[in-house]
C-alpha positions in Angstrom: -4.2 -147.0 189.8 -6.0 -146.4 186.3 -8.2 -148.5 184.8 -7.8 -149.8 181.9 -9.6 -151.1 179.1 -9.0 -154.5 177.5 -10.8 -155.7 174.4 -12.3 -158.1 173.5 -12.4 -160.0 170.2 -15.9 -158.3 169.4 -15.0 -155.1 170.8 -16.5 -156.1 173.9 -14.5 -154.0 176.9 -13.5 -155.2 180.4 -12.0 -153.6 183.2 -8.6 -154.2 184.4 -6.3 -152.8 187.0 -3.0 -151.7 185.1 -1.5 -148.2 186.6 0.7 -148.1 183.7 -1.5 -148.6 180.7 -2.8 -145.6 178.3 -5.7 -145.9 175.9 -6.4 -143.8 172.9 -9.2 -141.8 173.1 -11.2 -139.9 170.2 -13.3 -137.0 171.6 -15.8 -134.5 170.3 -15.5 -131.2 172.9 -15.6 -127.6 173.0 -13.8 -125.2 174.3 -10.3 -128.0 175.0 -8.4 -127.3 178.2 -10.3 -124.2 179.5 -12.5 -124.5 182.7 -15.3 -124.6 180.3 -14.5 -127.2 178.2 -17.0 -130.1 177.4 -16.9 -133.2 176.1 -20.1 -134.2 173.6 -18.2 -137.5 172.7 -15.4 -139.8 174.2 -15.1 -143.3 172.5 -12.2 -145.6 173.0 -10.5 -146.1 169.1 -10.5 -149.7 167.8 -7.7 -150.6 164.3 -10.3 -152.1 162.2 -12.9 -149.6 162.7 -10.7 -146.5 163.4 -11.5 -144.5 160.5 -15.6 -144.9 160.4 -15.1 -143.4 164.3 -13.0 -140.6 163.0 -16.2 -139.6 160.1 -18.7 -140.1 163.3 -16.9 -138.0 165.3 -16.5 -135.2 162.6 -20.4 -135.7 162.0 -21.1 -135.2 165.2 -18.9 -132.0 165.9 -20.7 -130.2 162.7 -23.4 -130.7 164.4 -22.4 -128.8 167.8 -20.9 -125.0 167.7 -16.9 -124.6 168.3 -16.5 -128.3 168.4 -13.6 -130.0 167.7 -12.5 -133.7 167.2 -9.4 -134.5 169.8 -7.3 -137.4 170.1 -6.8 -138.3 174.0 -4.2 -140.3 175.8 -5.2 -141.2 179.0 -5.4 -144.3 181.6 -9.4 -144.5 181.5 -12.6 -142.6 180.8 -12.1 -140.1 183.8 -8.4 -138.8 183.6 -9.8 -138.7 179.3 -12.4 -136.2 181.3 -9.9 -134.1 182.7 -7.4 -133.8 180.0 -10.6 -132.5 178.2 -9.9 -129.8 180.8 -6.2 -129.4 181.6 -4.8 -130.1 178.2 -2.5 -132.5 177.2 1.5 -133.0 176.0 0.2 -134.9 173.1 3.6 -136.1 171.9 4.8 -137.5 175.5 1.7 -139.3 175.7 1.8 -140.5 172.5 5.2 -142.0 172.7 4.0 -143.4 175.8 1.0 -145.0 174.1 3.6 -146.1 171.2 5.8 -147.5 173.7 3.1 -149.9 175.4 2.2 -151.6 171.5 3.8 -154.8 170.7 6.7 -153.5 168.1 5.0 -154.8 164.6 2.2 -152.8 165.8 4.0 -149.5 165.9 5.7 -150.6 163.0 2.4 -150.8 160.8 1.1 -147.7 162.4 4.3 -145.6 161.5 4.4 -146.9 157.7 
């Protein structure tokens, strides 16, 4: 069963049982699904500050050779670890993610 992560009005995060539930993910790694790959950054995304944590994570991977900023589906912080490694069908994960939201959410994030 994943666990996944609920938030808070404040951004706060607490842990919930929910073997269906994926969370979006924005990653700093090197080397994406090889056996080397690394993760230097894993954050889970929040709307209203979404695009400050895209710059951070952009900052960040200037900083570090090879690296790359990844978006990553996944049911909690560990299976986000081994995507990192494995790779990821980034479109069947993201409907899935899609699929979770309450409808006018999808709706503003498509428009």
């Amino acid at each position: 069963m994943a666990t996944t992560l609920a938030t808070t009005p404040r951004h706060g995060v607490t842990l919930e049982k929910d073997p269906t539930a994926i969370v979006w993910f924005l990653a700093v790694v090197t080397d994406m699904a090889t056996p080397a790959a690394q993760v230097h950054e894993l954050v889970v995304t929040f709307e209203d500050v979404y695009d400050s944590q895209v710059e951070a994570a952009h900052r960040r991977a200037a900083t570090i050779d090879g690296a790359s900023v990844q978006i990553l589906f996944a049911g909690d912080r560990s299976e986000a670890y081994t995507v990192v490694r494995t790779g990821q069908d980034f479109d069947g994960m993201l409907d899935l993610w899609l699929a979770q939201q309450p409808t006018s959410a999808c709706i503003e994030q498509i428009v």
